[in-house]
N, C-alpha and C positions, 0 to 999 in steps of 0.2 A: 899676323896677317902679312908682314910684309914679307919674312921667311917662307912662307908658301909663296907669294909672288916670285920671288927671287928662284925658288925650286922652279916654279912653270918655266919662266923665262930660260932655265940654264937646262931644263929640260928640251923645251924644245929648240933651243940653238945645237945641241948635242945632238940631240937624234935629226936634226933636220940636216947635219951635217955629214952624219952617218947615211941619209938617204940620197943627198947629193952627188956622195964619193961614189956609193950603190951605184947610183942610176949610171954617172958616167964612165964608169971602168966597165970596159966591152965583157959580157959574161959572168958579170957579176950581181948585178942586180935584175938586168930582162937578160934571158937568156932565150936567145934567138931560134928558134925551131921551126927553118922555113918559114911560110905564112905568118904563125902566131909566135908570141913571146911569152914565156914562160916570166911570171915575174917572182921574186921572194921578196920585194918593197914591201910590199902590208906587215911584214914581221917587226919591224925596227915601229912601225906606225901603229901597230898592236901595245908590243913591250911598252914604247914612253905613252901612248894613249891611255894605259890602265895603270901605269903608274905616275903619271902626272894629272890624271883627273882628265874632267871632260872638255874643257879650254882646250887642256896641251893635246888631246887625240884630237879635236879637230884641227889645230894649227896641222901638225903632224901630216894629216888629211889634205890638206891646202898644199903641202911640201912635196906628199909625195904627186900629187895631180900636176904640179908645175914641175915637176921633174918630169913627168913622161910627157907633157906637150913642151920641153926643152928638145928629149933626144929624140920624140917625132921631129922637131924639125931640124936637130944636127946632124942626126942619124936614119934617115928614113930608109926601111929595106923592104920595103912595100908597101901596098897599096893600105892596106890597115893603119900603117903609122900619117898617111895623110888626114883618115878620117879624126886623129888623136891631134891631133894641129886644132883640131876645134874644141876650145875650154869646155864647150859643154857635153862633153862628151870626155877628157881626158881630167880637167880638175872639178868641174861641181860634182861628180858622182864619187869624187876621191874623199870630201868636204863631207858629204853625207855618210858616205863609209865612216870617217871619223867620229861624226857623232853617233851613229848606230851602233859603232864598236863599243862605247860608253855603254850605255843603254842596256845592250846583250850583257854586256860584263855585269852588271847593276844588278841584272836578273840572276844569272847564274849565279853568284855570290848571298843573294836574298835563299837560293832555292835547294842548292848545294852545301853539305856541311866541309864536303873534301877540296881543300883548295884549289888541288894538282885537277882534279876534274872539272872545276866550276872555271876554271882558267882556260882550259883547253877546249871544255865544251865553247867557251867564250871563243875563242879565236877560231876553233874551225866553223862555228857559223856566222860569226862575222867576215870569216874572207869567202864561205859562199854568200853571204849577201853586196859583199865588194863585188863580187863577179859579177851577178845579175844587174846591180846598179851601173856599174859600167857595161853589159850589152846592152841594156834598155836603151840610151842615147843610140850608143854605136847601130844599133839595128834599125833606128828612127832616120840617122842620116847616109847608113849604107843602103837605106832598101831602094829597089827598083824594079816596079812591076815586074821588066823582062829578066831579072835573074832574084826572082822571090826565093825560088826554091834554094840556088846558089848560099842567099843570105843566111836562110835558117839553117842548111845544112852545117853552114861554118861555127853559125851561134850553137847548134847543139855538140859538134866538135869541140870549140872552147869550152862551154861550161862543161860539158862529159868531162874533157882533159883536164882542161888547165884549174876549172874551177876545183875538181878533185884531189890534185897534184898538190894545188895551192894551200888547200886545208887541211890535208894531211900535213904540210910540211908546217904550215903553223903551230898546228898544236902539240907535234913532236921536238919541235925547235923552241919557238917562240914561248912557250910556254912554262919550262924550265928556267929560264932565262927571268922573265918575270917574276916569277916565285923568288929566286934570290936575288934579283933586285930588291922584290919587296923583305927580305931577310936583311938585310944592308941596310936598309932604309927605318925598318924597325930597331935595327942600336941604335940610332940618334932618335927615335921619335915612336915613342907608344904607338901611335897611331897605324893605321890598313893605309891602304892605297891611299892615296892625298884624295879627296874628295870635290 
């Protein structure tokens, strides 16, 4: 018991350091594209999420949401990153992605005999359901009657784009990366993903 604690713990000091250094070196973690930001955070929040168990993805979750309401307000390059200034909108939607990531993975793994698939299925619809959890807020406090149309146009720009962009790159990336974490993780300990 206590050696799993000690895993969670040195898991997510690791990865949440990892998502720290992300967020703040310019084009590395949000990558700026005009209006919207392309982001690759959810991967490092993917990877320790499924393999430190469902604690460390939500911690995870909690790190990467206060990284983006950090560089909303270090870095703000429009009008978007004011709406991220607001926790409910930039960290409880990140906090819920965390535990959903859990969840989706749980499933896939129950339903999947092929790892490499049950993993990537996992991460690409966990970072489309990141997307949606994060416009739901975002569309709640950006709307205004006289530019409805504005709002949705943008929201279905993001999710078309970024939410695509985003899960594709998860499960081509993030995904390989996990499996030999959990290869590493299996010489010290019979054990699947820490549960």
């Amino acid at each position: 018991m206590r050696d799993k604690r000690v895993l969670e713990i040195t898991t997510i000091a690791v990865f949440s350091a990892l998502i720290f250094v992300m967020a703040l070196v310019p084009w590395l973690g949000y990558i700026q594209l005009g209006v919207i930001a392309l982001t690759i955070l959810h991967i490092p929040v993917l990877i320790g999420g499924i393999y430190g168990g469902k604690r460390v993805s939500i911690y995870l979750g909690l790190a990467f949401g206060l990284s983006s309401m950090m560089i909303a307000f270090i870095r703000p390059s429009g009008p978007a990153d004011l709406i991220f200034q607001n926790p409910l909108v930039s960290v409880l939607p990140r906090v819920l992605f965390g535990y959903c990531l859990y969840v989706i993975y749980e499933f896939f793994t129950k339903y999947l005999s092929n790892k490499y698939l049950a993993v990537s299925f996992a991460f690409v619809i966990s970072t489309i359901v990141h997307t949606v959890l994060v416009l739901i807020p975002f569309y709640i406090f950006f709307f205004d009657s006289r530019t409805f149309g504005g709002a949705i146009d943008l929201i279905i720009m993001i999710l078309s784009f970024n939410g695509i962009v985003e899960a594709v790159l998860a499960g081509l990336i993030g995904a390989p990366i996990a499996l030999r974490l959990q290869k590493y993780y299996s010489l010290f300990d019979n054990k699947n993903f820490a549960k």
